[in-house]
C-alpha positions in Angstrom: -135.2 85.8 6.4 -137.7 83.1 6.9 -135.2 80.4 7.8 -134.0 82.8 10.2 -137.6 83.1 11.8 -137.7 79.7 11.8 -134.7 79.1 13.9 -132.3 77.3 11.3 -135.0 75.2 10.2 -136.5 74.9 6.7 -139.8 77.3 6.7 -142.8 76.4 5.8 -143.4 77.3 1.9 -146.7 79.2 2.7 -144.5 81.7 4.8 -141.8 82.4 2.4 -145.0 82.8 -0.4 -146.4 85.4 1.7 -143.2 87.1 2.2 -143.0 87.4 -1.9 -146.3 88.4 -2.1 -146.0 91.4 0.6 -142.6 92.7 -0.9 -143.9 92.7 -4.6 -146.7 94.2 -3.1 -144.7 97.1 -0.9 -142.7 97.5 -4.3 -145.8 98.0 -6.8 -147.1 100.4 -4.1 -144.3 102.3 -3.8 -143.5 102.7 -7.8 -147.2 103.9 -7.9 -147.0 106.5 -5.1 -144.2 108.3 -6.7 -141.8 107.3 -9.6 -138.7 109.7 -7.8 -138.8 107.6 -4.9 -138.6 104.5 -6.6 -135.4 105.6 -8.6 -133.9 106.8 -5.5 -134.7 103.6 -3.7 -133.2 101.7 -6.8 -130.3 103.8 -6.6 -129.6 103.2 -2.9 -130.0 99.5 -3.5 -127.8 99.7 -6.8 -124.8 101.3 -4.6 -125.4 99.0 -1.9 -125.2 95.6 -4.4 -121.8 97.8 -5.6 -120.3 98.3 -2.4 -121.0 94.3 -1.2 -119.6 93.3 -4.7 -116.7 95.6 -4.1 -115.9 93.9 0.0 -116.3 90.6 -1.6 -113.3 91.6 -4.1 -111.3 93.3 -2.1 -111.9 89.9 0.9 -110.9 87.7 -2.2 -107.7 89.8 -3.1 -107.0 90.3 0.3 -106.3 86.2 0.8 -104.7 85.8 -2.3 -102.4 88.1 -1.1 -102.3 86.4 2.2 -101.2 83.2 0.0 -103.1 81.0 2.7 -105.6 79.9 0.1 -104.1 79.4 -2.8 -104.0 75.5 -2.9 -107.2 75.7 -5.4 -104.9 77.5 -7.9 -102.4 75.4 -8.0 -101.9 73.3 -11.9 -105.1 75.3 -12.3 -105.3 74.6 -16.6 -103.7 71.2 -15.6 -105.9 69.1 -18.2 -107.0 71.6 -20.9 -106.5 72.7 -24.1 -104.8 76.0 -26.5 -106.3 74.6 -29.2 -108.4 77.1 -31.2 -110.7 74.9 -32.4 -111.5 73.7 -29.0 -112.0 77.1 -27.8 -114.4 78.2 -30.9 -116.7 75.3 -29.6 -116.8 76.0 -26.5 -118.1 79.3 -27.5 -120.5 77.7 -30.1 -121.6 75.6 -27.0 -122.3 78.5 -25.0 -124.4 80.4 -27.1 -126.7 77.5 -27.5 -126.7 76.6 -23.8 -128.2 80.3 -23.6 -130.5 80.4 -26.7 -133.6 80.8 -24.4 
């Protein structure tokens, strides 16, 4: 939104700060006027981060099945490894990548 404002360029950090600011501000506002309008607020917004998950699906099946844009799956394990003890590491890995 601010870049937008700012025509393409990179706006200034005290604008997008404000921006913040005003929307947790609109939000806090909002969830203290009335509690039903803030679940039926986060139930619009809940459908509408759905239905764009949903078109970005059904865009990503559509070229696959379009077979334009397939040259990224092509030899796409080409390099890797079945070996179970490989793949328990990697899991091992993960979970301490996200220990917190």
């Amino acid at each position: 939104l601010c870049q937008a404002i700012a025509g393409g360029n990179t706006p200034p950090e005290l604008s997008v700060k404000l921006i913040a600011i005003s929307v947790i501000i609109i939000v806090t506002l909002v969830n203290v006027y009335s509690l039903k309008l803030t679940a039926m607020i986060i139930n619009i917004l809940s459908v509408a981060k759905l239905l764009a998950l949903g078109f970005i699906i059904i865009l990503g099946i559509w070229q696959l099945i379009e077979g334009e844009n397939t040259k990224n799956f092509t030899n796409a394990f080409e390099g890797t490894t079945s070996s179970t003890g490989d793949i328990a590491l990697g899991f091992y890995s993960v979970l301490w990548a996200y220990s917190g």
